[in-house]
C-alpha positions as CSV (number, residue, x, y, z in Angstrom):
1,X,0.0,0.0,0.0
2,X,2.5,2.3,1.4
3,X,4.7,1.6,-2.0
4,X,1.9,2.4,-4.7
5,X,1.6,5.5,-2.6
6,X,5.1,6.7,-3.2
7,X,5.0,5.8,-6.4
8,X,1.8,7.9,-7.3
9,X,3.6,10.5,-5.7
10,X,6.6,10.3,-7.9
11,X,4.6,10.3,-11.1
12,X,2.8,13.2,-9.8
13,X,6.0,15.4,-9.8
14,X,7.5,14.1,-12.7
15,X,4.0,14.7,-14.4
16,X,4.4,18.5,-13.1
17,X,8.2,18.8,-14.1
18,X,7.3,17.4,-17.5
19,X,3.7,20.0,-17.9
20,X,4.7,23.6,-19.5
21,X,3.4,24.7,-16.2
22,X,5.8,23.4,-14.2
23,X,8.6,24.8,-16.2
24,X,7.0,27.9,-16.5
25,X,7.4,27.8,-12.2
26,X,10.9,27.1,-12.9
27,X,12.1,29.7,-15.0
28,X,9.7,31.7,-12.1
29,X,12.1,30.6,-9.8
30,X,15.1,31.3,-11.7
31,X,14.6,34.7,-12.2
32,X,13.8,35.0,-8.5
33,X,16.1,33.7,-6.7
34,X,20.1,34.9,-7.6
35,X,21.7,31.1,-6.7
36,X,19.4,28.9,-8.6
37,X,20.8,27.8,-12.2
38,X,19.4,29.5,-15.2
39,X,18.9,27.5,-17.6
40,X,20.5,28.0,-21.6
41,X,16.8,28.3,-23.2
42,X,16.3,31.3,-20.7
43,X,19.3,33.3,-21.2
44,X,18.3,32.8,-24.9
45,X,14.8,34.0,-24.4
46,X,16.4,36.6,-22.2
47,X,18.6,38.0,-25.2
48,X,16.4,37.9,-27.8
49,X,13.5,40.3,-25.8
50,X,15.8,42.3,-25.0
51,X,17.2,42.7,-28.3
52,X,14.1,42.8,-30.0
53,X,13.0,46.0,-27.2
54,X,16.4,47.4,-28.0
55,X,15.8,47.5,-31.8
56,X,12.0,48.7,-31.1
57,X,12.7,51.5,-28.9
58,X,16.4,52.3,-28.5
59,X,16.3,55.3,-30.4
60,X,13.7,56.8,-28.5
61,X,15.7,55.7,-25.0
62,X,19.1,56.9,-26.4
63,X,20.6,53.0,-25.7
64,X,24.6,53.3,-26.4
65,X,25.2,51.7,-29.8
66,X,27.1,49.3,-29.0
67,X,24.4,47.9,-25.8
68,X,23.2,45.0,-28.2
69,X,26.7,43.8,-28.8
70,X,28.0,43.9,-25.1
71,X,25.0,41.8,-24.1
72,X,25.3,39.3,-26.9
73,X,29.2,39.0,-25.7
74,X,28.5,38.7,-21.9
75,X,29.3,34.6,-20.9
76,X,26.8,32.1,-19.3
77,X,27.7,34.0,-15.6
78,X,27.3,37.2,-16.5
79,X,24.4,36.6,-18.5
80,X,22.8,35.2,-14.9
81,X,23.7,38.6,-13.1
82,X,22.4,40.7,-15.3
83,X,18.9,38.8,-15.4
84,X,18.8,38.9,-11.9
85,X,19.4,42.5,-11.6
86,X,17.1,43.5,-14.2
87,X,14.4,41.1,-12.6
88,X,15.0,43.2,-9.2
89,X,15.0,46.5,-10.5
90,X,11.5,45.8,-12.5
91,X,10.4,43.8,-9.0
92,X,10.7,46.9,-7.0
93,X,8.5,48.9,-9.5
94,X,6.1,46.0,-9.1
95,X,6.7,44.4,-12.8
96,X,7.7,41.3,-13.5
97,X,10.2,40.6,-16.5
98,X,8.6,37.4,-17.2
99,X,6.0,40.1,-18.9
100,X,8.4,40.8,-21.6
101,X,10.0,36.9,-21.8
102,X,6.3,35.5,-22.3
103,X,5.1,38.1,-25.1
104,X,2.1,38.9,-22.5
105,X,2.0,42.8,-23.2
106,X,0.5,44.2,-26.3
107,X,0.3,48.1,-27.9
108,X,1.4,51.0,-25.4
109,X,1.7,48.4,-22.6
110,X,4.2,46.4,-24.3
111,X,5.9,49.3,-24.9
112,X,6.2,50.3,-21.7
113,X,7.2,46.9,-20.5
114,X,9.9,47.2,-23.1
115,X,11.2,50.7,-21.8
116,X,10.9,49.4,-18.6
117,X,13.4,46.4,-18.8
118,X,15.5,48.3,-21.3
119,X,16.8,51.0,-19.1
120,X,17.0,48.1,-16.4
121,X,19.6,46.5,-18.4
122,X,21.3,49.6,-19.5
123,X,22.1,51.1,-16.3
124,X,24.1,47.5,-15.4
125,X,25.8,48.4,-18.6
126,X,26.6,51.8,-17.2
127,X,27.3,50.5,-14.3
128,X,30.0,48.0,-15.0
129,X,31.6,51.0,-17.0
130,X,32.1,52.3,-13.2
131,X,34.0,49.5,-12.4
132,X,37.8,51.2,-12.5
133,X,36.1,54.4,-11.1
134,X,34.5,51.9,-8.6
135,X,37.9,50.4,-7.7
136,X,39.9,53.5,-7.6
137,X,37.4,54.5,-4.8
138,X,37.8,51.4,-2.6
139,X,41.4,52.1,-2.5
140,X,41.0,56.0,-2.0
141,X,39.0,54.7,0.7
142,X,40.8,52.3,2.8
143,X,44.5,52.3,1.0
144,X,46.0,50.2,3.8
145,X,43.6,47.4,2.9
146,X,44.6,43.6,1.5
147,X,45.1,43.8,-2.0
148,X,44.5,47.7,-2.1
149,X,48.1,48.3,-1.2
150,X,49.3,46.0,-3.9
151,X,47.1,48.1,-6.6
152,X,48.4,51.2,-4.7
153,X,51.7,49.9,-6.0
154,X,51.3,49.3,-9.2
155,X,49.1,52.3,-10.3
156,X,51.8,54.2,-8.6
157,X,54.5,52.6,-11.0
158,X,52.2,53.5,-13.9
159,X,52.5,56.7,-12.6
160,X,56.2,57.2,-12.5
161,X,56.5,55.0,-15.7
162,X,54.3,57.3,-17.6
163,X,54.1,60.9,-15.9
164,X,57.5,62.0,-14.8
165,X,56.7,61.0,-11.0
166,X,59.7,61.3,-9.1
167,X,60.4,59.3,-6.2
168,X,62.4,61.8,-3.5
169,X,66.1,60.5,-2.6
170,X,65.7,60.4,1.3
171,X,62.3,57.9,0.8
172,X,64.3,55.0,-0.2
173,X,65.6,54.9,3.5
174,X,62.0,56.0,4.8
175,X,60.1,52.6,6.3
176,X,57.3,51.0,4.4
177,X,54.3,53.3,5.7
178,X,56.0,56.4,4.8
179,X,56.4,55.0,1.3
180,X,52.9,54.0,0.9
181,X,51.9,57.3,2.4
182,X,53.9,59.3,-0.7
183,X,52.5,56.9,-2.9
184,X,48.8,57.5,-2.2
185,X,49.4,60.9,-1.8
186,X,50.5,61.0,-5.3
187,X,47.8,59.1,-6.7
188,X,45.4,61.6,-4.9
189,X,46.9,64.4,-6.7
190,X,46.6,62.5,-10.0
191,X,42.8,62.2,-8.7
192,X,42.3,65.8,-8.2
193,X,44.6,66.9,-11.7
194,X,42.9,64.7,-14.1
195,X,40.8,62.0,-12.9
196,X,40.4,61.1,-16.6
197,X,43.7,60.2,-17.0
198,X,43.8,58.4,-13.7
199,X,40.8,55.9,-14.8
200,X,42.8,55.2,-17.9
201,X,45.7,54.1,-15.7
202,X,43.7,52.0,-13.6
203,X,41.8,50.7,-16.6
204,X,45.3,49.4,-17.8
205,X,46.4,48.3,-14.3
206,X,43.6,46.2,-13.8
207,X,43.1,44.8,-17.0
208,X,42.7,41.0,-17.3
209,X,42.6,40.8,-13.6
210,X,39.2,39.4,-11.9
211,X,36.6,41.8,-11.6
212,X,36.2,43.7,-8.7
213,X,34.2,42.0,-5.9
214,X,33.5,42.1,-2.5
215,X,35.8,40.0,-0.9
216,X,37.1,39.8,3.0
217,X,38.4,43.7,3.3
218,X,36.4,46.3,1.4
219,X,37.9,46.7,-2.3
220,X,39.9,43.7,-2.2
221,X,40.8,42.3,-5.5
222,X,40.5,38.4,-5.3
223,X,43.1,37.0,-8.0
224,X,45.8,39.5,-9.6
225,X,46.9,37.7,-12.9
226,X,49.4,39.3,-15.5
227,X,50.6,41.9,-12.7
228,X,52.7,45.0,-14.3
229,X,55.9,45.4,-12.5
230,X,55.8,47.2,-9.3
231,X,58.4,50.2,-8.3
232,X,60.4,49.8,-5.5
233,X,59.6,52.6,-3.1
């Protein structure tokens, strides 16, 4: 009795697995919930509204020209991120991007369902053009940090390699505190002269390193491949 029971059970849930409502609550899920796996048919859907409300109304939103061809380069990972982040911005103005994915929305409401995801996923694209703006700040604010005072280093050597930064006779015998000190103060005054300029060398100091995340001290890079060569201070 007992084992026709759990049997029944079982080919109830495979039965709802299998049923396009079941993986309709999947994919529900999956947007919903940032550790659950999205699936490849999803990201696919994902790109393909998205591009399709990019060619409708990107002139009328101003999207960057070249938006379409950063999202169709993003990998399987950042594809995932950047669902979930447009799923939470629309969630907290009470739509739901499985609006858009489903084709539910029709006339003025589709387009603003369009606008509405559009400018979700363009200010992530804006946003990860921050990111050596958004590192430069976690150093400026803690330079003392893990990791920080290695980029400290390094941005510094850009500097002197590239800028005419002198390094004062009497700090080679300074100790290593008073050497980070000049170096930071330098990079502040790189800050405050041409920030511009700055970014660019922290683009180039940073690049093909792993992207800036949070890790154990604020502004911590986690992995530092293909590191330029530091300058002795």
């Amino acid at each position: 009795m007992y084992l026709w029971l759990i049997v029944i059970a079982i080919l109830v849930v495979l039965w709802f697995a299998m049923s396009p409502r079941g993986q309709r609550t999947r994919q529900s899920l999956a947007l919903r919930t940032p550790f659950m796996p999205t699936s490849n048919s999803l990201r696919e859907q994902f790109r393909l509204a998205l591009n399709n409300a990019v060619a409708a109304r990107g002139a009328a939103l101003n999207v960057p020209n070249d938006f379409s061809s950063w999202l169709n380069n993003l990998d399987n990972k950042q594809v995932d991120e950047l669902i979930h982040q447009v799923e939470d911005a629309c969630g907290n103005g009470k739509v739901e991007l499985e609006w858009l994915l489903e084709n539910r929305a029709q006339g003025d409401m589709l387009r603003a369902l369009q606008d509405t995801v559009v400018l979700a996923a363009v200010t992530q694209y804006h946003a990860r053009e921050l990111e050596p703006f958004a590192r430069l700040e976690a150093y400026r604010k803690n330079p003392d940090a893990r990791g920080n005072q290695k980029f400290g280093q390094q941005v510094f050597a850009k500097l002197v390699s590239t800028h005419n930064v002198t390094i004062p006779p009497n700090l080679m015998l300074a100790d290593e505190k008073e050497r980070r000190a000049y170096a930071h103060d330098t990079i502040e005054q790189s800050a405050q002269n041409d920030q511009d300029d700055l970014i660019n060398i922290v683009r180039e100091t940073t690049q093909g390193q792993v992207r800036v995340t949070a890790g154990p001290l604020e502004g911590e890079i986690i992995g530092i491949p293909n590191e330029p060569q530091d300058v002795p201070l």
